[in-house]
C-alpha positions as a Markdown table, in Angstrom:
| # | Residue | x | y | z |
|---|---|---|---|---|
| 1 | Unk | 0.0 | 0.0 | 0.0 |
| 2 | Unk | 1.0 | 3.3 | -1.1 |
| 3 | Unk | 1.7 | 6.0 | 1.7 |
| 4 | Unk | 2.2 | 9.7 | 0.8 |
| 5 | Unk | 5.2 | 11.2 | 2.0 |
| 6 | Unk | 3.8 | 15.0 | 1.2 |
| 7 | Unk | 1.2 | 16.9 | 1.8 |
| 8 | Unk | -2.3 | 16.3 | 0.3 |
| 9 | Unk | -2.9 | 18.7 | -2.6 |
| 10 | Unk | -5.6 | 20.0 | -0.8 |
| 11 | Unk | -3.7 | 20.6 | 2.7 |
| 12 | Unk | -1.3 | 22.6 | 0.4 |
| 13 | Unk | -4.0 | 25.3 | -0.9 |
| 14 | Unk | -5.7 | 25.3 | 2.4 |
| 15 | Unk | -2.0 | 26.0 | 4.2 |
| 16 | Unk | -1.3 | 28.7 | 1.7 |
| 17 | Unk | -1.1 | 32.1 | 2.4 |
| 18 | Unk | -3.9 | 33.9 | 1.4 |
| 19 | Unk | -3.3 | 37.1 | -1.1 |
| 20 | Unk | -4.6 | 40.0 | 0.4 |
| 21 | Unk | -5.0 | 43.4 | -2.0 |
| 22 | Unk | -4.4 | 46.2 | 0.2 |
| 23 | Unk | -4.7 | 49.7 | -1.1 |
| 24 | Unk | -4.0 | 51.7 | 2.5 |
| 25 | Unk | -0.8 | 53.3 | 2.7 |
| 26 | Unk | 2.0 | 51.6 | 4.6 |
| 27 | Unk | 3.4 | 54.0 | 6.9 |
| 28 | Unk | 7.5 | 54.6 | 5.8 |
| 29 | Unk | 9.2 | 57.5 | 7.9 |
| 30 | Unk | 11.4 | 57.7 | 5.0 |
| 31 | Unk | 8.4 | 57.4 | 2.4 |
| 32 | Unk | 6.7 | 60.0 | 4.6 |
| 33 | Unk | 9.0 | 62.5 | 4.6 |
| 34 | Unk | 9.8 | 62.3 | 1.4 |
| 35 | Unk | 6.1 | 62.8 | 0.2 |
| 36 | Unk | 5.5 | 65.8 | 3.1 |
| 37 | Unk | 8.8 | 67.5 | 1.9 |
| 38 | Unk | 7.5 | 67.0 | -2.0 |
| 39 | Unk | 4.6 | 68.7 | -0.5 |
| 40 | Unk | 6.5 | 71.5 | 0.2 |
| 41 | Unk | 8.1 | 71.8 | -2.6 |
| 42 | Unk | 4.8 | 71.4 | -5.1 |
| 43 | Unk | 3.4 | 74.6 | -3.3 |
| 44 | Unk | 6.3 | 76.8 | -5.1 |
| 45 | Unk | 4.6 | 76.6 | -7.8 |
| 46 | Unk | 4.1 | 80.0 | -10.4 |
| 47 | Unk | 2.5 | 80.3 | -14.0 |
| 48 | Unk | 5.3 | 80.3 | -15.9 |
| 49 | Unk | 3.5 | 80.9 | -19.9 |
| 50 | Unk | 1.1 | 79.3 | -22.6 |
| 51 | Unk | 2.1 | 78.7 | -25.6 |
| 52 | Unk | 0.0 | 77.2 | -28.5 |
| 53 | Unk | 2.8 | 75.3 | -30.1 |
| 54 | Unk | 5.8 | 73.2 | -29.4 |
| 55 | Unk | 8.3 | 75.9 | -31.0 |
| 56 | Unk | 7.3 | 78.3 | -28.4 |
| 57 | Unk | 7.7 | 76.4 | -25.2 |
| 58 | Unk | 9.9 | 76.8 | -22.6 |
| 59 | Unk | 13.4 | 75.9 | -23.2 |
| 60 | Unk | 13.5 | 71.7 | -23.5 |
| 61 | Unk | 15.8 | 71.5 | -20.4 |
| 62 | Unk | 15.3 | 69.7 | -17.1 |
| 63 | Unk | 11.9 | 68.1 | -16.6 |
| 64 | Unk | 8.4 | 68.3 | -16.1 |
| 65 | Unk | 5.6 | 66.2 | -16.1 |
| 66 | Unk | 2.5 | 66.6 | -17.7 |
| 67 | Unk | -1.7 | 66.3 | -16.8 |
| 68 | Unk | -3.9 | 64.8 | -19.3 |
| 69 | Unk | -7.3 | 63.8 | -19.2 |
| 70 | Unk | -10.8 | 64.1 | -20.5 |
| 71 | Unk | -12.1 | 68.1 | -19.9 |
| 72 | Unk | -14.3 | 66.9 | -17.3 |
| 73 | Unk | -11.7 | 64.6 | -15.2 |
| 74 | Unk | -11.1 | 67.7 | -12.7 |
| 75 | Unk | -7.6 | 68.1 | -13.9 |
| 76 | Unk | -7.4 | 71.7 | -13.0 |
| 77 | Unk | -8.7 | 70.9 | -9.5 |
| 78 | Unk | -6.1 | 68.2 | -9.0 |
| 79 | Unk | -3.4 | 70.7 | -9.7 |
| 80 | Unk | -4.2 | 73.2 | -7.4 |
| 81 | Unk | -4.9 | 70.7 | -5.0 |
| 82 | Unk | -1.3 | 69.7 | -5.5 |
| 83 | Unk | -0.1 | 72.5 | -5.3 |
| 84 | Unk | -2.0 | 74.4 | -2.8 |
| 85 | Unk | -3.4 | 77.4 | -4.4 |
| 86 | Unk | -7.3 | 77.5 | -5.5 |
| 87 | Unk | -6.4 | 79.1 | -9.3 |
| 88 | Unk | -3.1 | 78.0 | -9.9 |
| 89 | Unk | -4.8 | 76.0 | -12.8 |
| 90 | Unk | -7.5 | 78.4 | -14.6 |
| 91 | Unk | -10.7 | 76.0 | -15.9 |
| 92 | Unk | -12.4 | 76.9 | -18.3 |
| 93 | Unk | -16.2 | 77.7 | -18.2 |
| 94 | Unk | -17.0 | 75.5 | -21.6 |
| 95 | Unk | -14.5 | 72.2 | -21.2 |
| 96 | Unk | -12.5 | 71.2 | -23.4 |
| 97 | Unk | -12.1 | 74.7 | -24.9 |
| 98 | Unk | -8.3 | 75.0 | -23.7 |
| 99 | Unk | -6.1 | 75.0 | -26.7 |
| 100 | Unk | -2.8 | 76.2 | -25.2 |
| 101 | Unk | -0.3 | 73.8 | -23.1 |
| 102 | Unk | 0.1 | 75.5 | -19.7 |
| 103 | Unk | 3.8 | 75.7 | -18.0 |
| 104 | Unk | 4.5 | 75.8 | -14.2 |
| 105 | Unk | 7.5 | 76.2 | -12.6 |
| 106 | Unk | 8.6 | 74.5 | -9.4 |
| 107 | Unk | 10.8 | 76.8 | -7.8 |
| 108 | Unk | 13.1 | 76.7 | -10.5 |
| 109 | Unk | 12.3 | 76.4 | -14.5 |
| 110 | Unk | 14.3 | 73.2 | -14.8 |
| 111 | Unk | 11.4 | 71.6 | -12.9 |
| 112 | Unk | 8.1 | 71.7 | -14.5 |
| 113 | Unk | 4.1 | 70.8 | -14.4 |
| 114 | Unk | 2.5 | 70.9 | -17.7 |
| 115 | Unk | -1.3 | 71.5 | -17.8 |
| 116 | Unk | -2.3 | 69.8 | -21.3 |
| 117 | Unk | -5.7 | 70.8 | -23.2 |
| 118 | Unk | -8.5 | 68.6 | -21.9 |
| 119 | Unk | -9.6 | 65.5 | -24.9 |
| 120 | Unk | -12.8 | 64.0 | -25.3 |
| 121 | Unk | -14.7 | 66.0 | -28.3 |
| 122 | Unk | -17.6 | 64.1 | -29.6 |
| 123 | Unk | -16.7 | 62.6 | -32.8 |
| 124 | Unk | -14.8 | 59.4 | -32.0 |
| 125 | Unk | -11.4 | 60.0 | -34.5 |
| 126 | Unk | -9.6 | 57.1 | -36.1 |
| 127 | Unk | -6.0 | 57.9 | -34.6 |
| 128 | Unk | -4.4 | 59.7 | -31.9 |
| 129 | Unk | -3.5 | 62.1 | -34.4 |
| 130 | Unk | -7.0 | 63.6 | -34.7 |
| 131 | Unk | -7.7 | 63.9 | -30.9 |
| 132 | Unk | -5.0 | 65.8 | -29.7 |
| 133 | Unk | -4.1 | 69.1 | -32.3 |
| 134 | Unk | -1.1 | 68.7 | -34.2 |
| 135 | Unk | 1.1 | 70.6 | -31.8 |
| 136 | Unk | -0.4 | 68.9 | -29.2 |
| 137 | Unk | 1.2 | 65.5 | -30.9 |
| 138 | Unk | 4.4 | 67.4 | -31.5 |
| 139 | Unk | 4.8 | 67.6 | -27.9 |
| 140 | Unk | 4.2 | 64.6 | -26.7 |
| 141 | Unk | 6.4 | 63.4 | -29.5 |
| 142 | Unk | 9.4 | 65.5 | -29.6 |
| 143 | Unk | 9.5 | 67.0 | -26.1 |
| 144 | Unk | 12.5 | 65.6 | -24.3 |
| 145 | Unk | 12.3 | 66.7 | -20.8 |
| 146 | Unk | 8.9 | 65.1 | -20.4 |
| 147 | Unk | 9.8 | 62.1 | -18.1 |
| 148 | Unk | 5.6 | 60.9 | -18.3 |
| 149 | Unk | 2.3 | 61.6 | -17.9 |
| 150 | Unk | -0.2 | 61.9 | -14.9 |
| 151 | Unk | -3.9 | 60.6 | -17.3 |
| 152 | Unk | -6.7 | 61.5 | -14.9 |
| 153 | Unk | -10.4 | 59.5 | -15.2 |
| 154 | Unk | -13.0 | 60.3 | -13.2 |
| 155 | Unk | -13.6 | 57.5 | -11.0 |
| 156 | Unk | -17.3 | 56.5 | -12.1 |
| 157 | Unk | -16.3 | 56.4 | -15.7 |
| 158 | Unk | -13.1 | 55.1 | -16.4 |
| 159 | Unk | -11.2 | 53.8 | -19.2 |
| 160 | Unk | -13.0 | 55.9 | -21.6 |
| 161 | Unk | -12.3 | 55.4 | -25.3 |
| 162 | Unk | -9.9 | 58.3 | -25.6 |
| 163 | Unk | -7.7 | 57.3 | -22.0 |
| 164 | Unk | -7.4 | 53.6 | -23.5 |
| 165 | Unk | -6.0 | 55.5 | -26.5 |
| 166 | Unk | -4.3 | 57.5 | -24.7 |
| 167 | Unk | -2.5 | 54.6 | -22.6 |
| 168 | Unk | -1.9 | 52.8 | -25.7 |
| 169 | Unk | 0.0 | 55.6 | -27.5 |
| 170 | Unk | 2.1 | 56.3 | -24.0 |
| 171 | Unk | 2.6 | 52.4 | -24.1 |
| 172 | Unk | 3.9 | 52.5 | -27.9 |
| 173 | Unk | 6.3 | 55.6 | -27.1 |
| 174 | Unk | 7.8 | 53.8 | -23.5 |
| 175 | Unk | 6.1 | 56.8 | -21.5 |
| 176 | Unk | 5.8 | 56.6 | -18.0 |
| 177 | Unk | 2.0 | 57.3 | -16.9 |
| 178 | Unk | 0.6 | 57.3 | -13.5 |
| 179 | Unk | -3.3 | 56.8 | -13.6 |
| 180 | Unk | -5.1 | 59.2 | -11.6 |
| 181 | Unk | -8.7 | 58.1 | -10.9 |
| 182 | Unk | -10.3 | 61.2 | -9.6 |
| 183 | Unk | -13.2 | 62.6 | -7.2 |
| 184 | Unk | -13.1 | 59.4 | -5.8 |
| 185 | Unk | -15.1 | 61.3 | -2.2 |
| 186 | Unk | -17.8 | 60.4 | -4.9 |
| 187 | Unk | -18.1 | 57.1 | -3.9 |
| 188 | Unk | -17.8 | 55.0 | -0.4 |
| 189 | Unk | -14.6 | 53.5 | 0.5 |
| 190 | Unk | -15.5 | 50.0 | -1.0 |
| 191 | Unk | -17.1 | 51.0 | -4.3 |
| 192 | Unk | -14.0 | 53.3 | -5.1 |
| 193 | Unk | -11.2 | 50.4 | -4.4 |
| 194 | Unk | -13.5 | 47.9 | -6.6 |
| 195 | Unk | -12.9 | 50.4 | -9.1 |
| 196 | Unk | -9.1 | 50.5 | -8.5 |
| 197 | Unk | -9.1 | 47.1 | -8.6 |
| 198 | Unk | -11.0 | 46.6 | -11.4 |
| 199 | Unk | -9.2 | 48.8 | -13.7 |
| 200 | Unk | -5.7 | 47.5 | -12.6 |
| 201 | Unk | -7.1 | 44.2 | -13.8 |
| 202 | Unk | -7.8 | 45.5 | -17.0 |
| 203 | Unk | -4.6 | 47.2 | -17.6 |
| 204 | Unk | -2.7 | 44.0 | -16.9 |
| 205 | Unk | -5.1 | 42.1 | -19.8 |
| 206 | Unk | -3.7 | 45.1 | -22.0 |
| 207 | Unk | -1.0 | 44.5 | -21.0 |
| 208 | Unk | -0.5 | 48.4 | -19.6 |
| 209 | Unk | 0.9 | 47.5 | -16.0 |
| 210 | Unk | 1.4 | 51.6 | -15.3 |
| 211 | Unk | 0.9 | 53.2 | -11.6 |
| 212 | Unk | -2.9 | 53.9 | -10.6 |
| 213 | Unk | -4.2 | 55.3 | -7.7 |
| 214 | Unk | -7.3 | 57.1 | -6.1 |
| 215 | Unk | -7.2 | 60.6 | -5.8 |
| 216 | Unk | -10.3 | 63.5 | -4.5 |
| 217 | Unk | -9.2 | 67.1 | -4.7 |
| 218 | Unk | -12.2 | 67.6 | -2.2 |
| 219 | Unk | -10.9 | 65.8 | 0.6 |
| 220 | Unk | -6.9 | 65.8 | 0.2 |
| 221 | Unk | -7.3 | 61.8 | -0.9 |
| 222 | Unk | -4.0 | 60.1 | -2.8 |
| 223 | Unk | -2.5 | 63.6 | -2.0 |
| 224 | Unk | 0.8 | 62.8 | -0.8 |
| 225 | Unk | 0.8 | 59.6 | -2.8 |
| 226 | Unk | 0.9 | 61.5 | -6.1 |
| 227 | Unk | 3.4 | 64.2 | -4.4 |
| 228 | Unk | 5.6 | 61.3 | -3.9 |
| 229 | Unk | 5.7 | 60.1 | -7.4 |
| 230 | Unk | 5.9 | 63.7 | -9.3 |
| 231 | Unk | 8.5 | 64.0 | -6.7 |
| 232 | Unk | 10.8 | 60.9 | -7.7 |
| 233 | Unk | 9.5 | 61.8 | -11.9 |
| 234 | Unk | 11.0 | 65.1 | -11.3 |
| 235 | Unk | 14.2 | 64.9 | -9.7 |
| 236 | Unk | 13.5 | 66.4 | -6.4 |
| 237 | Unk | 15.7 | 65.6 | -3.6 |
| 238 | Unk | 14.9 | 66.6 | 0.1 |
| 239 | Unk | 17.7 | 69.2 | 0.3 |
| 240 | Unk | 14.8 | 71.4 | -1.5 |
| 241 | Unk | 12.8 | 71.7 | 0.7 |
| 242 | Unk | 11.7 | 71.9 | 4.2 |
| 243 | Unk | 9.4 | 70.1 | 6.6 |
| 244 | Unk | 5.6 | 70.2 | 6.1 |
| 245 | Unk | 1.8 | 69.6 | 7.7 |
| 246 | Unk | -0.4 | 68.2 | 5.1 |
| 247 | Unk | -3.3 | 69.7 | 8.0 |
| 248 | Unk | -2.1 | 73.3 | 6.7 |
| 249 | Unk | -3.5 | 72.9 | 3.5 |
| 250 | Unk | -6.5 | 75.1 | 2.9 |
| 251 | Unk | -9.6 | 73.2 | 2.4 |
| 252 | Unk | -11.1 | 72.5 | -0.4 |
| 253 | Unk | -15.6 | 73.2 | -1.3 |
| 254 | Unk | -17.5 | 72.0 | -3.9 |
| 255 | Unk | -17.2 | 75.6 | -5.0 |
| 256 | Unk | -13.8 | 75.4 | -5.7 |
| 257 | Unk | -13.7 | 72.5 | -7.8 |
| 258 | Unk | -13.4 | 73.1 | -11.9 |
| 259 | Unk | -16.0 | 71.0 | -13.1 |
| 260 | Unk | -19.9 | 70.2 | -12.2 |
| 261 | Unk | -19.4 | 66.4 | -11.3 |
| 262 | Unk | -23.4 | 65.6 | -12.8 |
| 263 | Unk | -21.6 | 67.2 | -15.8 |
| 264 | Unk | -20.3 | 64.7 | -19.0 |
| 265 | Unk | -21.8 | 66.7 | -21.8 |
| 266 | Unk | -19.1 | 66.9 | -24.5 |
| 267 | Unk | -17.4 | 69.9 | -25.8 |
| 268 | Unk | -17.8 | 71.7 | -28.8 |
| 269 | Unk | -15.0 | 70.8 | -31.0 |
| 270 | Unk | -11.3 | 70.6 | -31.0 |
| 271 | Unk | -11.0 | 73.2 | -33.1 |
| 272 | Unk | -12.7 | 75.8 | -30.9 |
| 273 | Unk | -9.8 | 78.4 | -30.3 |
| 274 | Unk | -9.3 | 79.6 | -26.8 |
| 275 | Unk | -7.5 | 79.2 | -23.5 |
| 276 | Unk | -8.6 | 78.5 | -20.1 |
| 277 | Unk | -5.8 | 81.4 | -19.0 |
| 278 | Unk | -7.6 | 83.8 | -20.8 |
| 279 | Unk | -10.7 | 83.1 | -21.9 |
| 280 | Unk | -13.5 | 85.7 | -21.8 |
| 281 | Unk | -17.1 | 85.9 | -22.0 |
């Protein structure tokens, strides 16, 4: 009679370890202060210009990192949330009507956030090419000190048709993109990291295993998690900057926030010719 010298197959999966997914923060003293000193440093942020083609950026030197999502994704809010200041990024009444890419300089000019034009016009293009406006492309294309891409969704309707685009062409070009899935105070704790989960899972089938996190600029949510990784994108060391209280951050209304979030109408065109830093009546 034959006696088994190893464990039953079954003992083996009942004896496993059990995989947990665990989206809380792990506390790090050095991963704190790292992200509260980013903090810090974020908040230096000035306008530095607009410009409405690649040939009349600012110098392609250093590094920056640039926001890009659908014109109701609350990109302007999660900017000045990041940065601390309520109109650092202008929105525009009508979205998608920005047309110029926006510069901001982090204490020095070598160390950039680029506001991009909002995407998600309503006719469905072919290619990439037709979303964005040429100079749009030429930026993404040519631009050498952008190290990636911050692609904000709003958190009840992700993966749109232009983000998966989006993610594809970043894929195709080896740019780094951190996936921002915003006003997620919209939903309860649960609901919002089924969501994360749930889109991370469909990434990995595309094969698009890029950063992703939860983020409200109403509540301060993912705040210094998305410090910490424009931080490390950027080149900031902790010699620039000094200690900070996330609690010192102003808070944030309803009010304040760039976009109505019962609003997903679809702007006029891409062709409509205007800036957010400028527009008027």
């Amino acid at each position: 009679m034959h006696h088994s010298r190893g464990k039953s197959r079954n003992s083996k999966v009942a004896n496993a370890p059990k995989q947990v997914f665990n989206y809380s923060k792990k506390t790090d003293s050095v991963i704190d202060e790292y992200a509260g000193r980013a903090l810090t440093w974020l908040r230096k942020a000035e306008f530095l210009m607009s410009a409405p083609k690649l040939n009349l950026c600012v110098d392609d030197t250093g590094y920056e990192v640039a926001f890009a999502g659908r014109s109701n994704a609350g990109k302007s809010s999660a900017i000045n949330a990041l940065t601390n200041q309520k109109q650092l990024a202008r929105a525009s009444k009508r979205p998608g009507r920005t047309q110029m890419i926006n510069f901001f300089s982090l204490g020095n000019p070598d160390q950039r956030l680029v506001d991009l034009p909002g995407y998600g016009y309503a006719a469905v293009p072919e290619a990439m090419k037709i979303v964005w406006q040429k100079e749009l492309e030429n930026y993404l294309i040519h631009r050498e000190s952008l190290q990636g891409l911050v692609l904000l969704m709003d958190i009840r309707h992700p993966l749109q048709h232009f983000d998966v685009m989006m993610l594809e062409w970043a894929y195709s070009r080896h740019l780094f993109v951190h996936v921002l899935l915003t006003k997620s105070d919209k939903l309860n704790r649960g609901p919002a990291n089924k969501v994360l989960l749930d889109v991370q899972q469909q990434l990995k089938k595309m094969k698009l295993e890029f950063s992703i996190q939860l983020f409200s600029s109403l509540n301060k949510q993912g705040l210094e998690e998305l410090a910490s990784v424009m931080a490390g994108r950027l080149n900031f060391t902790l010699e620039q900057s000094q200690d900070f209280d996330i609690n010192s951050i102003a808070e944030v209304s309803e009010d304040d926030l760039d976009e109505d979030p019962n609003d997903f109408s679809e702007p006029e065109t891409e062709n409509t010719p205007s800036d957010d830093r400028n527009d008027t009546p």
